[in-house]
N, C-alpha and C positions, 0 to 999 in steps of 0.2 A: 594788547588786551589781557585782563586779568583772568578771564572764565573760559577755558576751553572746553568747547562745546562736548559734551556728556556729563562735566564737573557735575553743574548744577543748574546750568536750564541747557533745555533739549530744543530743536527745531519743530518737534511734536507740540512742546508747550504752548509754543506763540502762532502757531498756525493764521489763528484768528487775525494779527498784523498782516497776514497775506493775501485776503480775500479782493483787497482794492478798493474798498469803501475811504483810505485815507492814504494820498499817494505816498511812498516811500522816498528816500532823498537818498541817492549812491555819491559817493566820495569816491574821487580817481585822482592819478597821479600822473602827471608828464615826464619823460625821461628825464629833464631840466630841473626837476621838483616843484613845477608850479602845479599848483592843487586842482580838480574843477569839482563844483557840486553841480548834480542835475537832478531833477526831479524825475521818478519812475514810473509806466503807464500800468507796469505789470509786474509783481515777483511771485515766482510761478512754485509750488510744494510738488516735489520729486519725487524726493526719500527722505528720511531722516539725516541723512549725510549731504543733503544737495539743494538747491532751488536752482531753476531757469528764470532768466530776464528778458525783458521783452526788447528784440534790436529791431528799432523802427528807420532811423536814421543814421547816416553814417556823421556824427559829431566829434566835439571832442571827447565825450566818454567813453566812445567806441575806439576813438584813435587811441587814447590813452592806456583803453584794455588790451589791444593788440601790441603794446610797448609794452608795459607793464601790467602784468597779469593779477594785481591785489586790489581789491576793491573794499570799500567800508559803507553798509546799509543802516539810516536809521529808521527805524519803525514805530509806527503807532499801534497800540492796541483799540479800537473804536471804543469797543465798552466800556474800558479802563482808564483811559487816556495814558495808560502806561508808556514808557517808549524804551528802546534797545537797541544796541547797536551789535552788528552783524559783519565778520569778517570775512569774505571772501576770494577763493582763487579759482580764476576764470580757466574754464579745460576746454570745450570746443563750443563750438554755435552747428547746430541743426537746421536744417530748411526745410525737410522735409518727415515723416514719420510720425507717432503717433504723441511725443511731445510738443511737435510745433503745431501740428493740430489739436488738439486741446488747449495752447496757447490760442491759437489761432480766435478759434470760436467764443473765449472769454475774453479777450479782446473786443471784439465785434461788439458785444454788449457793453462793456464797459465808453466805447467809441460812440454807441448812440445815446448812451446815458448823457454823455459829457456835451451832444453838439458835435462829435470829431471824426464822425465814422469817413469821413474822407480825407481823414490827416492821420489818423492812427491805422497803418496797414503792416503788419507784423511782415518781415524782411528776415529772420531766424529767432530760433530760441537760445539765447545763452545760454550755457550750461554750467554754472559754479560748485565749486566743493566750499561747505560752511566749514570755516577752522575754529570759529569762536562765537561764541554769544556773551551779552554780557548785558543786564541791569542798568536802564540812563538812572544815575542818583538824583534824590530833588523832587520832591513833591510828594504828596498821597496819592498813588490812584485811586480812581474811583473802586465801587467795591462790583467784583463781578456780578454780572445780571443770574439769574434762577436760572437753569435750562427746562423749558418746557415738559421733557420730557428724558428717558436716560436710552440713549440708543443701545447703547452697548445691551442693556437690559430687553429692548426690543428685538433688538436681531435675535438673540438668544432665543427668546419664545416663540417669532415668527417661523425659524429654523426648524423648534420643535413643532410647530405645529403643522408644516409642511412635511411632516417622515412618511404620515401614516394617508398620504391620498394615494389610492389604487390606479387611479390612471390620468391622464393629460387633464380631461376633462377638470376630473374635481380637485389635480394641480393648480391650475391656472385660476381656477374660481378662487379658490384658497390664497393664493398669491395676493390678489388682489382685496380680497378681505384684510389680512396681516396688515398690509399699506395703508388704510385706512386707520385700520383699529389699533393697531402699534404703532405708526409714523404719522398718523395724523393727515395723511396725503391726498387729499380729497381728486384729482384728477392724475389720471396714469392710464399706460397702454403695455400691453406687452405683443412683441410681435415676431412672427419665426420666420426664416429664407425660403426661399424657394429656389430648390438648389439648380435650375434648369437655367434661370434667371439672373439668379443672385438677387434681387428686390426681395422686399421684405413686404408681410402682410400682416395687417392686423388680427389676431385672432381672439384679443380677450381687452375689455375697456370697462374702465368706472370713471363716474362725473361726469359725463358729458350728456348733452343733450341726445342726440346721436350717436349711437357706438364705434358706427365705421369699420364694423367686422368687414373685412376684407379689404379692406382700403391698402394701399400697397404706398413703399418709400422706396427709392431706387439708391442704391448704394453713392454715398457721399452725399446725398440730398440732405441738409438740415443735420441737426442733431443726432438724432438717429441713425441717417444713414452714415455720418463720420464714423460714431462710437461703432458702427457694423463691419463699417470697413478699417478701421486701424484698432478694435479689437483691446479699445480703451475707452473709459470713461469721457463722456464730455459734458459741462458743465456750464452753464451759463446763467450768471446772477442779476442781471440788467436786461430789460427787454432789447432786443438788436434789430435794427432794419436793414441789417446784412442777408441779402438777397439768399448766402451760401446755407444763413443757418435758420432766419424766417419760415420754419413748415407751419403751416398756421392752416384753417379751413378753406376751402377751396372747392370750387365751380369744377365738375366731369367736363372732360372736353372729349371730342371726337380720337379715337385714337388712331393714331397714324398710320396710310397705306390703306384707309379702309375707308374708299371716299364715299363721303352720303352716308354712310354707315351712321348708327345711333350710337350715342354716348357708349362708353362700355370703362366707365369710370366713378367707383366709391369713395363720393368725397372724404377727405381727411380729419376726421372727427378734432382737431386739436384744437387749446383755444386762440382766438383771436388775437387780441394781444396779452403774451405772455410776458411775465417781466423776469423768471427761474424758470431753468428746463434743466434736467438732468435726465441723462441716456448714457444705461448702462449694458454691457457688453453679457451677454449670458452662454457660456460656452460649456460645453459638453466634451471634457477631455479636450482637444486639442481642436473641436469642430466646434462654429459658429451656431447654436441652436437657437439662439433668438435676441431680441433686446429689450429691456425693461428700459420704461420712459415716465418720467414724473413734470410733470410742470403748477406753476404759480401763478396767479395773478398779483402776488406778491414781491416784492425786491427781495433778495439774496435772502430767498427762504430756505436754499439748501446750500448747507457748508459743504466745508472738506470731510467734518465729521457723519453727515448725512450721505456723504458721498462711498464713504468707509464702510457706514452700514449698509448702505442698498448695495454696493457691488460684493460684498459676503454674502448678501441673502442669491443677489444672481448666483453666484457662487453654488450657491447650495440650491437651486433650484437646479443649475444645468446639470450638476449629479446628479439629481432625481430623477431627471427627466434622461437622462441615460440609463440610469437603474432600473427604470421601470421597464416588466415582463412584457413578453409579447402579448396581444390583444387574442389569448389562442380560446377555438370557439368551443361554447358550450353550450346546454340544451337551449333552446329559448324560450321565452315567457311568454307565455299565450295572452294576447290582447284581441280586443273586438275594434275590428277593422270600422269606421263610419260605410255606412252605403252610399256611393258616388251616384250623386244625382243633378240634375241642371244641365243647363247648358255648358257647353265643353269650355273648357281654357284650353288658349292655345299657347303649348309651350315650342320656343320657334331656338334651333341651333344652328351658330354659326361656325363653321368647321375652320376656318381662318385662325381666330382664336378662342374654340370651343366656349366662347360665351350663348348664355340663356338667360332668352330673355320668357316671362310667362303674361301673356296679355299683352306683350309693347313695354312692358315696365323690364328693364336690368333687372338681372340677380345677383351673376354670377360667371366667372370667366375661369380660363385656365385648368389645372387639375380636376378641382371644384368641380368647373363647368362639367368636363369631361365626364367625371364620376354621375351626377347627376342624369346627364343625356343615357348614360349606358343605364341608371336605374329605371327612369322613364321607358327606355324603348324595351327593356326587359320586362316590365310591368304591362305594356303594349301589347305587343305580341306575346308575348308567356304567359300572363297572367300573375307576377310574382309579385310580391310583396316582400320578402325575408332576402336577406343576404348575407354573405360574412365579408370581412376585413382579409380574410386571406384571396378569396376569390375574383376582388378589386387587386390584389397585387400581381397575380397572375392574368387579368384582363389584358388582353392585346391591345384593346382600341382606347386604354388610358392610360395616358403619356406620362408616367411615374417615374423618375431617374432612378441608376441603377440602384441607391438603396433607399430603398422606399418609408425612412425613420418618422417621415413627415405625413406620411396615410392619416394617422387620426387628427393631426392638427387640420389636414382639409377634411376631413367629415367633421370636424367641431364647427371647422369655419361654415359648410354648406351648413350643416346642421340649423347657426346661429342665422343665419341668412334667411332662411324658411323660415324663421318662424319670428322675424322682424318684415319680413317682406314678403311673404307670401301666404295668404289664405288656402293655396289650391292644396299644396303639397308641406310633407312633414315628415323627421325621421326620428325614429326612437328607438334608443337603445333597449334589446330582447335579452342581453345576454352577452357574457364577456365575447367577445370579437363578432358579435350579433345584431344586425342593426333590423327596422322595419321600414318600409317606406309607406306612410301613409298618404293614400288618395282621397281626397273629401269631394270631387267631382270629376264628372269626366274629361279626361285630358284629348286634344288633338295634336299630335306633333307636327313640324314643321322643319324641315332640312335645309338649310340654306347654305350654299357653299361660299 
């Protein structure tokens, strides 16, 4: 090959031949020198120095790479009809970790696009080093299409415009504005762990009809929970009916161990059928803080380069969301409490898994729940109304792990809860680490163990 790769085109440049919209064609060699061409399900962008291939089968392309380690890709550009040839030397295969899972999962889509999701099952990810790129001569391409919009330009602002929120709250709200109004992204979720669990919980949604604040993904569920547990982007551009990565809307069922027990499950606000999901990893230093999720009703509406810019902007939010000071209290703002009148609700707890329910209707489970019960029964018998954030950390009877970073994402989530699903009761912030509980009618408790 005449161009080695940095000369004069890069593997950044042609990214777009990698997406899978037009398969690629690998060239191999037998020890004997008889040649094989095959066609490609997958060639996967690494780094600048590398792509992974997708090993489905053990053929001759895989016997040939295992003799002979040189491989030659040609590619297409979709918008271009450009095409290039690509030299490569094969280094190891992966089965498992956070490469073959992100192959894994745009695979699955790409399988049900085709008809094949029962013949395409990814067996490892090839790992190659690019030695060369190089120009097929012959023809005009066509001329590139406009980009909609300039990412690079988006992150930049959305970045800036995320410096200056004071706390989780008008973090998270903000987030999700930028998405819209710089990316264009009409449906997204963002969701933080629960470090007791490890499940992941909704706490912040736009586009959907339902929010699904609190709706929970349990690690390696779908999309989500992959990008949560291998701590990598995942990506999918074809709708998939792969069971692994299908998180779609969904029926509460009974949870388990709790027989006869009522639902104690927030359906999953995502939509239907999705045809692009992307779920991004949002880490706080070296900890897991949350995952930002976008999806489409669209084919392959999010590239490699959308992909570039939402995991920068995660980026810069799990900073933030580390940076930010503690919730420490100050005086609070006097509000006019409503006068509780009517007949009583009854708010009924279940100590099994501190879920609350008010009238028979779900709210709320877990921390949340917890937090909530201990406001109630303090309103109860005390008479309170006001609280602080610090005094929730030090409560004995809420079951907070040992470092409690995740307090105001569960008063955001109860917070959002209340006042999507409950008339009786409502919290509002008095003051930095201040919150109120307001009662709009008289409450009855109820203890159920």
């Amino acid at each position: 090959m005449s161009a080695a790769i940095g000369a004069s085109l890069t593997l950044d440049a042609i990214r777009a031949c990698l997406e899978g919209a037009v398969p690629a064609t690998i060239a191999t060699c037998a020890p004997d020198g008889t040649p094989n061409v095959s066609l490609l399900s997958q060639v996967h962008y690494v780094d600048p120095d590398h792509v992974a291939l997708s090993y489905q089968f053990f053929n001759k392309t895989r016997a040939n790479i295992l003799a002979n380690p040189i491989a030659v890709l040609q590619l297409i550009d979709p918008p271009t009809a450009a095409q290039y040839r690509m030299e490569l030397c094969y280094l190891r295969t992966e089965t498992t970790g956070p490469l073959f899972e992100s192959m894994k999962a745009k695979l699955a889509g790409i399988a049900s696009h085709v008809g094949m999701q029962d013949v395409f099952r990814l067996l490892g990810a090839d790992l190659y080093r690019v030695t060369a790129i190089e120009a097929v001569p012959g023809g005009a391409p066509l001329p590139a299409p406009v980009a909609q919009r300039s990412l690079l330009s988006a992150t930049r602002r959305a970045c800036e415009a995320l410096r200056g929120c004071a706390d989780l709250t008008e973090l998270l709200d903000h987030s999700l504005c930028v998405l819209q109004r710089l990316f264009g992204v009409d449906h997204a979720l963002i969701l933080m762990p629960d470090e007791a669990t490890g499940r992941l919980f909704t706490v912040a949604a736009l586009g959907y009809d339902s929010s699904g604040v609190g709706s929970e993904v349990a690690p390696g569920e779908g999309v989500i929970g992959v990008a949560a547990r291998e701590r990598v982007p995942i990506r999918i551009t074809h709708m998939t009916s792969d069971v692994a990565y299908s998180l779609t809307a969904r029926d509460g069922a009974e949870d388990a161990g709790l027989t006869g027990g009522p639902a104690r499950e927030i359906p999953f606000p995502g939509l239907e059928r999705p045809h692009s999901q992307l779920a991004v990893p949002i880490l706080a230093g070296r900890r897991l803080a949350g995952v930002l999720f976008v999806e489409s009703r669209q084919e392959m509406r999010f590239t490699y380069d959308d992909e570039d810019a939402l995991a920068t902007l995660a980026a810069q939010l799990g900073a933030l969301m580390q940076a930010l000071p503690p919730a420490e209290e100050v005086a609070p703002v006097p509000a006019a409490c409503p006068e509780a009148g009517g007949a009583p609700a009854v708010v009924r707890h279940y100590a099994a898994d501190d879920s609350v329910f008010v009238d028979h209707d779900y709210l709320i489970k877990g921390v949340a729940g917890a937090i909530l019960w201990k406001l109630v029964r303090d309103h109860t018998t005390l008479g309170r109304t006001d609280f602080t954030n610090r005094e929730l950390r030090l409560a004995p009877d809420i079951p907070l792990p040992d470092f409690a970073e995740n307090l105001e994402a569960r008063l955001i989530l109860l917070q959002r809860r209340l006042e999507e699903r409950c008339g009786v009761l409502r919290i509002e912030k008095t003051g930095r680490g201040r919150f109120r509980l307001v009662v709009m009618k008289p409450i009855l408790l109820q203890e159920t163990a």
